[in-house]
Backbone of each chain as ProteinMPNN parsed JSONL, in Angstrom:
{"seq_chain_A": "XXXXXXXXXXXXXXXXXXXXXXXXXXXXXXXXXXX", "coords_chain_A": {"N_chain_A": [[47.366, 101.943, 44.175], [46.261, 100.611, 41.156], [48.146, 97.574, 40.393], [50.152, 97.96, 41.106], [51.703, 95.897, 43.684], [53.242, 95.784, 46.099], [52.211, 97.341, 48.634], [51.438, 98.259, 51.395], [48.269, 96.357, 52.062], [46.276, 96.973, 53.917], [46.705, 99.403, 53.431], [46.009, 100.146, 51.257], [43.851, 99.455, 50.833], [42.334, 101.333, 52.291], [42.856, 103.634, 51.171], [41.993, 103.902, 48.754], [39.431, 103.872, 48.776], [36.03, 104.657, 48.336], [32.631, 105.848, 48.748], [29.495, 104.622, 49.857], [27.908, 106.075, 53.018], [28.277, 104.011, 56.354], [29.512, 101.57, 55.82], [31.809, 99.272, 57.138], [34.787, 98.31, 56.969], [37.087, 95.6, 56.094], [40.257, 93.971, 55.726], [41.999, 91.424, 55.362], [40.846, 90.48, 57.617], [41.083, 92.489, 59.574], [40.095, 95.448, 61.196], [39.535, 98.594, 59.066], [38.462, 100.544, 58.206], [35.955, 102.59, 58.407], [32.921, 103.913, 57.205]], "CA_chain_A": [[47.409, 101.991, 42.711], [46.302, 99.073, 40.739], [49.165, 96.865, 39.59], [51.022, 98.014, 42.779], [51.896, 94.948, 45.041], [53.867, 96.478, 47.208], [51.791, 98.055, 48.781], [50.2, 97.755, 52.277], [46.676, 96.302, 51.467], [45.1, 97.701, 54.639], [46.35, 100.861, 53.164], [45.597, 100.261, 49.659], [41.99, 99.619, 50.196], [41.875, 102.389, 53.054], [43.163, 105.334, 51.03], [40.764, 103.868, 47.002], [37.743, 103.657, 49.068], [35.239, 105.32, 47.541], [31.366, 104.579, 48.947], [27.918, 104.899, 50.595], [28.33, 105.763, 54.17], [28.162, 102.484, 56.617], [30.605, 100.39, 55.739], [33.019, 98.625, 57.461], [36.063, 97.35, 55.66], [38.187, 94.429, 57.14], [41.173, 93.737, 54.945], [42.351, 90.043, 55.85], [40.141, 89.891, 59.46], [41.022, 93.806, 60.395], [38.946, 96.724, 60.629], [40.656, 99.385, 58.507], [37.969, 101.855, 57.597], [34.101, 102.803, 58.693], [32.364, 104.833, 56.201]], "C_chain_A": [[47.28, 100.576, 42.16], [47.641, 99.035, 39.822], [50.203, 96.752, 40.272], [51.106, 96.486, 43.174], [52.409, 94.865, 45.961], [53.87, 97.133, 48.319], [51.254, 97.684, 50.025], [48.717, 97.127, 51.904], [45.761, 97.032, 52.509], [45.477, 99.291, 53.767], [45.873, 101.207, 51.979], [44.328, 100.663, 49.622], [41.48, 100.897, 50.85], [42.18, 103.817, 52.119], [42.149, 105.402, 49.28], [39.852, 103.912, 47.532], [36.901, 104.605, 48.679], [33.493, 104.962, 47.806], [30.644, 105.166, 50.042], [29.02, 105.557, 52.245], [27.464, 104.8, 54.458], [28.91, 101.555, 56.618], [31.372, 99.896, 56.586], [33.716, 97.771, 56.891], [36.524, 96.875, 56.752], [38.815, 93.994, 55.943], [41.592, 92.602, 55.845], [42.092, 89.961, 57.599], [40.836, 91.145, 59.924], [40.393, 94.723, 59.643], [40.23, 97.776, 60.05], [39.626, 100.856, 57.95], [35.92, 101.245, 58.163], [33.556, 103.983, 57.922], [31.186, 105.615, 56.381]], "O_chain_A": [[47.939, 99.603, 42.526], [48.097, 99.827, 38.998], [51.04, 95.851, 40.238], [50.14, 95.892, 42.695], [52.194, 93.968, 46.777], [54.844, 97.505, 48.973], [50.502, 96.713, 49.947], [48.076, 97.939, 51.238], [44.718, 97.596, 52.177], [44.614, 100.14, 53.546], [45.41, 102.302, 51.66], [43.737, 101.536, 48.986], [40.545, 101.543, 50.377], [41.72, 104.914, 52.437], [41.737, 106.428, 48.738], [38.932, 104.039, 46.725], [37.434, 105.707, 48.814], [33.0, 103.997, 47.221], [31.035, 105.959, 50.899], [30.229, 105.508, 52.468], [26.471, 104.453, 53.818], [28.921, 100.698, 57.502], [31.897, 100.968, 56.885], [33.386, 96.692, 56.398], [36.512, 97.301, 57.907], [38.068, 93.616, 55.041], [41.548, 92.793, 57.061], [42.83, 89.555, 58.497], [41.374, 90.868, 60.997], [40.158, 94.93, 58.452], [41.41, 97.797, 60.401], [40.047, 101.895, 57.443], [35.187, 100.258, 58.219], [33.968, 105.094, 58.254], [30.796, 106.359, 55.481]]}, "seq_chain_B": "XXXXXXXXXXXXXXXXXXXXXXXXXXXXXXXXXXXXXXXXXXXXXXXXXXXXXXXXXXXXXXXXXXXXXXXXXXXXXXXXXXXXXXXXXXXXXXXXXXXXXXXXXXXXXXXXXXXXXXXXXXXXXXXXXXXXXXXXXXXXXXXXXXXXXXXXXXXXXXXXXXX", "coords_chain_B": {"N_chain_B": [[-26.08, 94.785, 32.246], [-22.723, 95.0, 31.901], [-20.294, 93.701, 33.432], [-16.487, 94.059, 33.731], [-13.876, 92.218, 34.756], [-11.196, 93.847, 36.522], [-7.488, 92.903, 36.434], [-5.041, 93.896, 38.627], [-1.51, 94.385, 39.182], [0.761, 94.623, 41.544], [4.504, 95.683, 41.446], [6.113, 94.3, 44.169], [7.615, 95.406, 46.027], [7.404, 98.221, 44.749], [4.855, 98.685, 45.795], [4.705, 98.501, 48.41], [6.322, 100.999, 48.78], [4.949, 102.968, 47.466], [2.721, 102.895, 49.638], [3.853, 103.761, 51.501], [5.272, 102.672, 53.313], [8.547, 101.942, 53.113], [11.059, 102.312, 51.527], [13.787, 102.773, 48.908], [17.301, 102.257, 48.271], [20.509, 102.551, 47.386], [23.373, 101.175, 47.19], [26.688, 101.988, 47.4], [29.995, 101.243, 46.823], [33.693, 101.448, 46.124], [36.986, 100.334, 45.414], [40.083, 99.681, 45.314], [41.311, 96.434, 45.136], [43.495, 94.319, 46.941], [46.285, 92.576, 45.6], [46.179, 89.065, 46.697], [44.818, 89.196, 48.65], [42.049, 89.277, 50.865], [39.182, 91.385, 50.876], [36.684, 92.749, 53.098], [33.21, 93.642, 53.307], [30.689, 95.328, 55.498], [27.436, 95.773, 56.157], [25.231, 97.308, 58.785], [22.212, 96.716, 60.125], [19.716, 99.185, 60.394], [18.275, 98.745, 64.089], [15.529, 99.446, 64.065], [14.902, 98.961, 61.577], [14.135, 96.873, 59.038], [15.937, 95.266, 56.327], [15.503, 94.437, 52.77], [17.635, 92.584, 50.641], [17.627, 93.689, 47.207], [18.448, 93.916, 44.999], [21.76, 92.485, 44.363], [25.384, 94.069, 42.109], [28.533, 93.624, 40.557], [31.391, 94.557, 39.212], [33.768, 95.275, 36.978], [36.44, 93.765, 37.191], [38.866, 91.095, 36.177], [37.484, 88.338, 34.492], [36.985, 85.424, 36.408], [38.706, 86.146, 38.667], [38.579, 86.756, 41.043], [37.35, 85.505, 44.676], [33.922, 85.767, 45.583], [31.631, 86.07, 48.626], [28.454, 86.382, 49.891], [26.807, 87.38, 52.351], [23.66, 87.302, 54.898], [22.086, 87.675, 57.76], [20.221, 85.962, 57.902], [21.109, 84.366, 55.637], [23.275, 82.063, 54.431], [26.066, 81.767, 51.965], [27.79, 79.766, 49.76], [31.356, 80.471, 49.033], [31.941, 82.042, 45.575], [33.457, 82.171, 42.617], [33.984, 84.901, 40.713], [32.983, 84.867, 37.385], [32.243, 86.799, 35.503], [33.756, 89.297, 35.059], [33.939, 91.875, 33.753], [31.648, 92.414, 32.542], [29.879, 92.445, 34.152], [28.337, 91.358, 37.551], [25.867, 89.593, 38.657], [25.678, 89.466, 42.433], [23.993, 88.603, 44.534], [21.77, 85.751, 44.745], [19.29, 85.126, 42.63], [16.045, 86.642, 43.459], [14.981, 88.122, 46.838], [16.854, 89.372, 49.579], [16.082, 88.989, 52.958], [17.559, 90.95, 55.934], [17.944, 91.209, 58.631], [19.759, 92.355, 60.664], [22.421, 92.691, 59.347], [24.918, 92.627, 56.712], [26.689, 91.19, 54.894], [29.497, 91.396, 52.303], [32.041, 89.14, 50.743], [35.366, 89.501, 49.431], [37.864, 88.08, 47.572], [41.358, 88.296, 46.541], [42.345, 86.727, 44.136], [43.757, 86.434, 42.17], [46.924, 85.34, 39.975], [46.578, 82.625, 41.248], [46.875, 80.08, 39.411], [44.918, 77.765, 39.561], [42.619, 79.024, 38.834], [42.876, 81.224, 37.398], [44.886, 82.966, 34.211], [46.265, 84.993, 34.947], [48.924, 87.612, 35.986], [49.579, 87.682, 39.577], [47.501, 90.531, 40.994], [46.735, 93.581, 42.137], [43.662, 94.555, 41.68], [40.393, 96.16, 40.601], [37.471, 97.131, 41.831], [34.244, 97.387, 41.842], [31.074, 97.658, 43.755], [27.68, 97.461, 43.654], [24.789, 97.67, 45.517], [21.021, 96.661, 45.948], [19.396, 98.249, 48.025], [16.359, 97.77, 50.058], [14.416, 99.811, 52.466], [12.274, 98.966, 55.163], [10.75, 100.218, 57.576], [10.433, 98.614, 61.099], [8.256, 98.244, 62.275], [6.124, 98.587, 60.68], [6.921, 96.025, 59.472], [6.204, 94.1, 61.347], [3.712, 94.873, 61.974], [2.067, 94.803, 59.53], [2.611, 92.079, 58.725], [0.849, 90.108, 57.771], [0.667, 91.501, 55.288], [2.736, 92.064, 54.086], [3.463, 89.529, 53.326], [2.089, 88.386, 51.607], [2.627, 89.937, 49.834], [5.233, 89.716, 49.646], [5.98, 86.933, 48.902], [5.655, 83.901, 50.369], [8.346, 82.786, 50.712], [10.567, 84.714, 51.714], [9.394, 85.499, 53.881], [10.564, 84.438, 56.646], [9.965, 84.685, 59.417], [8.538, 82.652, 62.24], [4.669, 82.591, 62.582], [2.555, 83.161, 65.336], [0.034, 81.408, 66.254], [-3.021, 81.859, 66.759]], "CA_chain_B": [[-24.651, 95.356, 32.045], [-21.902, 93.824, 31.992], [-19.47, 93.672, 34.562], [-15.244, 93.79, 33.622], [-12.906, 92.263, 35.876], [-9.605, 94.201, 35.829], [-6.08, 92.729, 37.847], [-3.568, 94.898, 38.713], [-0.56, 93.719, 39.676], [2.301, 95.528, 41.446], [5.833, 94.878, 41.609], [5.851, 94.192, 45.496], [8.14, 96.707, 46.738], [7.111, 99.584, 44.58], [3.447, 98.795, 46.402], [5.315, 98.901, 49.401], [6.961, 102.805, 48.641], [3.646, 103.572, 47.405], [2.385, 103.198, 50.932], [4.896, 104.632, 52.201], [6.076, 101.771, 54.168], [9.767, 101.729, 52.808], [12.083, 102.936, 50.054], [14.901, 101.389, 48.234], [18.59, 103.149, 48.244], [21.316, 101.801, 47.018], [25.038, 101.389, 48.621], [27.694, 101.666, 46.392], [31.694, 101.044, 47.134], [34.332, 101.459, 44.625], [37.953, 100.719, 46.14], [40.955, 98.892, 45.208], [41.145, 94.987, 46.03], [45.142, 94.128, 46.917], [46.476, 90.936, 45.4], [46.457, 88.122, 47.536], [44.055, 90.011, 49.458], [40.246, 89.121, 51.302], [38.575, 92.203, 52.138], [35.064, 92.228, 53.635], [32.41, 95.038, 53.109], [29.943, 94.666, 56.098], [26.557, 96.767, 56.484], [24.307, 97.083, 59.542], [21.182, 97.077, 59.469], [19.419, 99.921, 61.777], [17.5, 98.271, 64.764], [14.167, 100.239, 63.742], [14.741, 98.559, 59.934], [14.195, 95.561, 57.979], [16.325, 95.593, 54.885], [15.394, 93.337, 51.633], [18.338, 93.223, 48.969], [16.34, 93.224, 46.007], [19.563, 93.129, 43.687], [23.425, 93.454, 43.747], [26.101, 93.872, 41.343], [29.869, 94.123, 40.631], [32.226, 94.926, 37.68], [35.59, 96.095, 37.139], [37.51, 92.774, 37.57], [39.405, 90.323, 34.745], [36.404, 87.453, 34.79], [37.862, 84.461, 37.077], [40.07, 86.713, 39.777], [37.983, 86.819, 42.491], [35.778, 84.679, 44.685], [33.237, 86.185, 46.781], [30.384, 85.296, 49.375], [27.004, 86.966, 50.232], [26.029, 86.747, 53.576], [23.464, 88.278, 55.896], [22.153, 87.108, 58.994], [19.713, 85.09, 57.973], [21.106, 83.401, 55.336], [25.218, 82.229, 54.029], [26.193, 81.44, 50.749], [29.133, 79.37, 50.008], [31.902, 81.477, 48.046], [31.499, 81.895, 44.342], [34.264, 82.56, 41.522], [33.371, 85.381, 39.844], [33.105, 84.651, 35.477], [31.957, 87.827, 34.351], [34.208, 90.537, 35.805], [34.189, 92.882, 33.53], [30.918, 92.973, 31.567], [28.91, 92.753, 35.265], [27.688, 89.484, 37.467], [24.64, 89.721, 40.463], [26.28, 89.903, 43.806], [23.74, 87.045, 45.117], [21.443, 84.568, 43.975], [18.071, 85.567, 42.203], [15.334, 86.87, 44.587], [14.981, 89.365, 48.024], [17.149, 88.694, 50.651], [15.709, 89.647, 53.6], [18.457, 91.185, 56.185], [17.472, 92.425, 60.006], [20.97, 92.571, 61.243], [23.928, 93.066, 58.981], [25.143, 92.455, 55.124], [28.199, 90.737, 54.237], [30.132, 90.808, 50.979], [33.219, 89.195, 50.974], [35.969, 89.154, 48.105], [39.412, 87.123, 47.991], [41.852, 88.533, 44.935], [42.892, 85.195, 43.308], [45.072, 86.595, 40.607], [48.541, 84.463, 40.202], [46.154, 81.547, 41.45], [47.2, 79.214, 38.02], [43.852, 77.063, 39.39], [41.566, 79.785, 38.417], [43.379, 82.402, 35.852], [46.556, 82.491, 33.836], [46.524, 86.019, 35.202], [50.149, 87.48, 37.169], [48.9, 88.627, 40.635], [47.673, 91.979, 40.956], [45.603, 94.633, 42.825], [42.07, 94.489, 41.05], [39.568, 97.529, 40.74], [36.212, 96.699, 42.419], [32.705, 98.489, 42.06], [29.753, 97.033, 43.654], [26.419, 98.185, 44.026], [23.874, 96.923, 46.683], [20.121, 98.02, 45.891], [18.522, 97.937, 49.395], [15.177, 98.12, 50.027], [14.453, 99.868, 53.595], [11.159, 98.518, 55.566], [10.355, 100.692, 59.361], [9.943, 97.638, 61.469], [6.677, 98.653, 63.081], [5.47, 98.213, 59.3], [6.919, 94.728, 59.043], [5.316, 93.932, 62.294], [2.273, 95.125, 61.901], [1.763, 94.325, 58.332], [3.246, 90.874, 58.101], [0.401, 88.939, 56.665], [0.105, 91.674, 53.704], [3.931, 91.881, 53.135], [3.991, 87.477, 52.792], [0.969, 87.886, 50.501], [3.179, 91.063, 48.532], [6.764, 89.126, 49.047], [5.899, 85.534, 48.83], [6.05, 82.665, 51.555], [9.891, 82.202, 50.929], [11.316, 85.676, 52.423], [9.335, 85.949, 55.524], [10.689, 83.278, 57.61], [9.825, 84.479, 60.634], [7.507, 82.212, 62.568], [4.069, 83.431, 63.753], [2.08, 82.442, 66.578], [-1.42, 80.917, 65.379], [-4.222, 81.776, 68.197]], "C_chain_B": [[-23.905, 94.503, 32.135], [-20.354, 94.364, 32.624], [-17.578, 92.983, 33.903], [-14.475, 93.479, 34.971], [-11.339, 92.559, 35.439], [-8.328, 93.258, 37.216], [-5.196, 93.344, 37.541], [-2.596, 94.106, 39.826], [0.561, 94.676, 40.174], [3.389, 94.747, 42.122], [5.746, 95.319, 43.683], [6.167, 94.949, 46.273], [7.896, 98.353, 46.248], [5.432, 99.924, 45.262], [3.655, 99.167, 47.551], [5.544, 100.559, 49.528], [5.997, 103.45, 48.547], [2.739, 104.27, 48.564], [2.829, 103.618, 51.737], [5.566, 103.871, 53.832], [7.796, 101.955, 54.287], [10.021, 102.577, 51.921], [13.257, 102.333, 49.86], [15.913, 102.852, 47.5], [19.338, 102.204, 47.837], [23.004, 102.478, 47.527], [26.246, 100.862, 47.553], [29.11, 101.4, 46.946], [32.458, 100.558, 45.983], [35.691, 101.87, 45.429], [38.776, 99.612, 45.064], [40.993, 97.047, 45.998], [42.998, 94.461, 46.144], [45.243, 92.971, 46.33], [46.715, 90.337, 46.595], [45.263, 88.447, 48.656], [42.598, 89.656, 50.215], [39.964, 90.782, 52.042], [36.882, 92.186, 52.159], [34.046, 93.508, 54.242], [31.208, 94.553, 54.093], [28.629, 95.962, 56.305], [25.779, 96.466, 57.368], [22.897, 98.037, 59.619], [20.412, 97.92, 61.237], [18.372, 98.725, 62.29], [15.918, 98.297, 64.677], [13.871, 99.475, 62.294], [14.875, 97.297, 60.211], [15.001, 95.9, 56.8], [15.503, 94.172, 54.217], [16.755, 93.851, 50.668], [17.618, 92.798, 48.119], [17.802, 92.847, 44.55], [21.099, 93.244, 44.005], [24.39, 93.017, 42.857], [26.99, 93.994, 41.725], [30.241, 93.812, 39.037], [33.237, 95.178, 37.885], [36.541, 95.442, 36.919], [37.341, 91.762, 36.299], [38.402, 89.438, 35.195], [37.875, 85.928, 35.73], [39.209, 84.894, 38.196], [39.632, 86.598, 41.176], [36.784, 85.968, 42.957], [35.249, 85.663, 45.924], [32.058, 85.388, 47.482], [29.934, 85.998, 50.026], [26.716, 86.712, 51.25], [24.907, 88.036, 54.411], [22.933, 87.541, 56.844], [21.139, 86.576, 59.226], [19.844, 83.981, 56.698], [22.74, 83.351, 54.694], [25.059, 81.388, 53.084], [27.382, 80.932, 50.725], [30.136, 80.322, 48.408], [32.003, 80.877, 46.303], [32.833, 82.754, 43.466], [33.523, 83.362, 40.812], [34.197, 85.368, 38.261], [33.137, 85.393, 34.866], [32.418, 88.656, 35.179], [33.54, 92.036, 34.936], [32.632, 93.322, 32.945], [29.511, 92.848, 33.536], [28.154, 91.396, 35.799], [26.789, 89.828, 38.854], [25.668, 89.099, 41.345], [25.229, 88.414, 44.245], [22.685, 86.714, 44.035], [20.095, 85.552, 43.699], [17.617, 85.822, 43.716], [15.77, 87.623, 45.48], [15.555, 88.716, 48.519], [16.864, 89.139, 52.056], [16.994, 89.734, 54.953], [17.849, 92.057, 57.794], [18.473, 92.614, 60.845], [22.524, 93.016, 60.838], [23.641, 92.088, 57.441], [26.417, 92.067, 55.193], [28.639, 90.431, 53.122], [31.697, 90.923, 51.609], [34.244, 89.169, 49.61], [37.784, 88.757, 48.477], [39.731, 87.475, 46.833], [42.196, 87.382, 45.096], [43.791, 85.665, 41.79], [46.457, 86.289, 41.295], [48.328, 83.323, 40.476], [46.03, 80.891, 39.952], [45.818, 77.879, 38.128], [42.56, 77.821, 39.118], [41.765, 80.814, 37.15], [44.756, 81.969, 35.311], [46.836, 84.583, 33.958], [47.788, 86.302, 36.131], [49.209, 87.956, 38.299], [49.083, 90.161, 40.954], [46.975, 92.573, 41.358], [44.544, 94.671, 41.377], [41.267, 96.659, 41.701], [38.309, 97.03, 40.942], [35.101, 97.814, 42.233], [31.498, 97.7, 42.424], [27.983, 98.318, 43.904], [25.296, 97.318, 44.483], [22.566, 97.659, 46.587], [19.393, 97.066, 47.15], [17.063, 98.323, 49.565], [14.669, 98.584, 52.115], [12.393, 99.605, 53.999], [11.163, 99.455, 56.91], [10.034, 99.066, 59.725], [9.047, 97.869, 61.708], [5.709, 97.91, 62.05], [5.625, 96.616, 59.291], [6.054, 94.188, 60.166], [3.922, 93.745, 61.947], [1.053, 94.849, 60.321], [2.215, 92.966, 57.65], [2.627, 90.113, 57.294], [0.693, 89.867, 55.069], [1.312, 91.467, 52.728], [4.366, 90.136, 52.474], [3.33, 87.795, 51.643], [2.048, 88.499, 49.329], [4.418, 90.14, 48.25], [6.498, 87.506, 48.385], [5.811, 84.927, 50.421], [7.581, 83.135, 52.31], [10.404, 83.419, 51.884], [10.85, 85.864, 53.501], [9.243, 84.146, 56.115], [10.058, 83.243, 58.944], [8.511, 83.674, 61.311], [6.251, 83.039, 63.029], [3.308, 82.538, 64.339], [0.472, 82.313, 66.085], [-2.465, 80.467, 67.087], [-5.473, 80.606, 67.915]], "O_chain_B": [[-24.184, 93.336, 32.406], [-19.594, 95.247, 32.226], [-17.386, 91.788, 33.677], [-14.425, 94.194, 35.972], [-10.581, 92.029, 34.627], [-8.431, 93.126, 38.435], [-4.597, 93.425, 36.469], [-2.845, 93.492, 40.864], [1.195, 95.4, 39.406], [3.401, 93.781, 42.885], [5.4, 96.371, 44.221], [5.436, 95.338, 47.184], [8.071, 99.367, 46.924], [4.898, 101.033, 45.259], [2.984, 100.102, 47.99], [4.928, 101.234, 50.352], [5.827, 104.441, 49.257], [2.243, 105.394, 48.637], [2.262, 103.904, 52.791], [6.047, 104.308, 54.877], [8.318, 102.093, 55.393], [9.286, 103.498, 51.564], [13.7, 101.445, 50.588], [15.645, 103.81, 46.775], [18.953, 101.036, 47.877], [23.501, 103.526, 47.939], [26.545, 99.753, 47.112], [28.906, 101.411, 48.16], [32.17, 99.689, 45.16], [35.873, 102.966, 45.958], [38.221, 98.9, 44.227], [40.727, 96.709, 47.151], [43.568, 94.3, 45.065], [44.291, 92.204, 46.474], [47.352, 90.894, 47.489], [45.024, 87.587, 49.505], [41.839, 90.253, 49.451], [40.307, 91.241, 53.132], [36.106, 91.684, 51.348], [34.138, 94.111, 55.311], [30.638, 93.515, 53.757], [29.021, 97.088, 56.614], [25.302, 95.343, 57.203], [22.584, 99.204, 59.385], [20.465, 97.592, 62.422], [17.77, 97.96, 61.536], [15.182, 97.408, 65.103], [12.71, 99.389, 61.896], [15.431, 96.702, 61.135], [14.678, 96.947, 56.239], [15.051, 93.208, 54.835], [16.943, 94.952, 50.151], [17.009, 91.728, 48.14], [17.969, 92.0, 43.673], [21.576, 94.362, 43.807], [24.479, 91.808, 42.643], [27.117, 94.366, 42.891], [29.708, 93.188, 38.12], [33.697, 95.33, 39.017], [37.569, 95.979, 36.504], [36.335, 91.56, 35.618], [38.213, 89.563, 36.404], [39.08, 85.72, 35.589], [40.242, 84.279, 38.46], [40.297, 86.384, 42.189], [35.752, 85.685, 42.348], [35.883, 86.146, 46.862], [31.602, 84.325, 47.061], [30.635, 86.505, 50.902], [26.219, 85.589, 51.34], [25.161, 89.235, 54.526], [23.416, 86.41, 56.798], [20.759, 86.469, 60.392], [19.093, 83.013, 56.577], [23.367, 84.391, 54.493], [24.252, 80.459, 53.082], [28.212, 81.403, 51.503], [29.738, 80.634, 47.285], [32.1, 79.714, 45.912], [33.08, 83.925, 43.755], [32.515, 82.935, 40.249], [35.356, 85.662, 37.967], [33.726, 85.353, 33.786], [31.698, 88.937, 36.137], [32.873, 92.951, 35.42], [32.392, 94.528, 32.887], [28.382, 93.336, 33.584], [27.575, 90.573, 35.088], [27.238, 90.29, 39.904], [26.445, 88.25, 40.91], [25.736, 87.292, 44.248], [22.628, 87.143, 42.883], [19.861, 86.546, 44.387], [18.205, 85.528, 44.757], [16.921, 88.024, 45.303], [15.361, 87.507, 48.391], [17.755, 89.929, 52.368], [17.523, 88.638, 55.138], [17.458, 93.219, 57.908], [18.141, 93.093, 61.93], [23.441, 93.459, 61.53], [22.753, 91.298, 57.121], [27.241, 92.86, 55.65], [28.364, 89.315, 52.682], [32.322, 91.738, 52.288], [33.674, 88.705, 48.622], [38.56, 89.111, 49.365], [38.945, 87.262, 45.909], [42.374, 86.943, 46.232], [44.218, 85.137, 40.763], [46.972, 86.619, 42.364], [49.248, 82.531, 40.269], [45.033, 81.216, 39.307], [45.612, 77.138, 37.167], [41.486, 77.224, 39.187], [40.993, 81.076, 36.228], [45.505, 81.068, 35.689], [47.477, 85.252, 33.148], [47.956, 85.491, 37.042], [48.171, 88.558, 38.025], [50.1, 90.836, 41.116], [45.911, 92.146, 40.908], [44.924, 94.822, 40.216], [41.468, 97.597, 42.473], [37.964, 96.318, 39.999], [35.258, 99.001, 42.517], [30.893, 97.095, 41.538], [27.626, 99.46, 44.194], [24.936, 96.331, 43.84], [22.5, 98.846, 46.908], [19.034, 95.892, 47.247], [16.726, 99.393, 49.058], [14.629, 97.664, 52.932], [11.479, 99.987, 53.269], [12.209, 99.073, 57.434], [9.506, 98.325, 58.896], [8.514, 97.443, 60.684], [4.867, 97.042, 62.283], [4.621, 95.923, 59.128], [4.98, 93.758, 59.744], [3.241, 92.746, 61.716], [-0.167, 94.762, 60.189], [2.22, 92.734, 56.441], [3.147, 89.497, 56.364], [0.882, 89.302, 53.992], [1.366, 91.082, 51.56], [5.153, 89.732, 51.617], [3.901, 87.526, 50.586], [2.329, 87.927, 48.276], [4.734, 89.782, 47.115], [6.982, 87.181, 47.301], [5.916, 85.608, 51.441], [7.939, 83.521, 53.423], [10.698, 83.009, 53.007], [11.586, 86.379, 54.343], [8.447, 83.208, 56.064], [9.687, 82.23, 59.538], [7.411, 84.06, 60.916], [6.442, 84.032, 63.73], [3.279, 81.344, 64.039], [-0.111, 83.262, 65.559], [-2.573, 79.562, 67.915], [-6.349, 80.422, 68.76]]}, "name": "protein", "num_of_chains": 2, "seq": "XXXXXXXXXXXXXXXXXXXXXXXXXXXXXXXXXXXXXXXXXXXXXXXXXXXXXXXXXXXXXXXXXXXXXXXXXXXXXXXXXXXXXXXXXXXXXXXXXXXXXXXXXXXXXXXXXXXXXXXXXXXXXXXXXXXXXXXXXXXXXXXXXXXXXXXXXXXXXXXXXXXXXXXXXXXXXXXXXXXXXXXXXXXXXXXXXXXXXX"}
């Protein structure tokens, strides 16, 4: 949730993702999601 | 009689689609960015393909929160503060980037950073959009002089061998 900070960030960005397939997300140098 | 000379001009990649060399998709992602946060959106490029990015954007974010940096694997950009969050700012620099291995956007939240915003720190809302242009290699191969003549000089780096 934006405004959250509390929040895991790998899980933040892993659970808003929203997007093409392809991707690979790395939240501060880890993989956290492949799209 | 009298003889007209016409020039037609086409935009390089829709001459391309025409021929049915390529086509041009676009790669969207729309996630949350954490405060304090770098995360790093990476695309690979199939073995059989050439990509060109022909454009990308982003939006969503207070102007001055985030820096990012463009990379693909033939060329790296050093990271860039983005100014215009909200009303929309190109992803890289003018021009194609040509891409035969992988895409990198990276983004660092910077909100609470007092040397860039007078923003508190805070999870950001991100949207980019990546318009790709797909090439078959065989095509780039086999058509390299026509695609220099269609792209320019600058995007085809690759050397060739002069018999």
């Amino acid at each position: 949730m934006v405004g959250d900070t509390m929040s895991d960030p790998k899980e933040v960005v892993r659970k808003s993702f929203k997007g093409s397939k392809g991707f690979v997300v790395k939240v501060n140098g880890k993989e956290v999601l492949k799209t | 009689m009298s003889v007209q000379k016409s020039i037609v001009s086409f935009e390089p990649f829709k001459a391309i689609e025409l021929m049915g060399w390529g086509y041009g998709i676009i790669k969207q992602a729309v996630f949350t960015l954490p405060a304090g946060s770098t995360v790093e959106l990476s695309l690979t490029v199939p073995k059989n393909e050439v990509w060109w990015i022909t454009f990308g954007i982003f939006d969503g974010m207070p102007s001055d929160t985030v820096f990012h940096t463009f990379k693909t694997d033939r060329e790296s950009h050093e990271p860039l503060l983005l100014t215009e969050g909200f009303i929309s700012q190109p992803i890289c620099p003018a021009g194609w980037h040509r891409a035969d291995e992988f895409v990198t956007e990276t983004l660092q939240n910077v909100t609470g950073n007092t040397d860039y915003n007078t923003l508190p720190s805070q999870d950001l809302n991100v949207r980019i959009n990546l318009f790709v242009f797909k090439v078959e290699k065989q095509w780039v191969t086999k058509l390299e002089g026509l695609l220099e003549t269609l792209l320019g000089e600058q995007i085809i780096t690759k050397s060739r061998k002069v018999s």
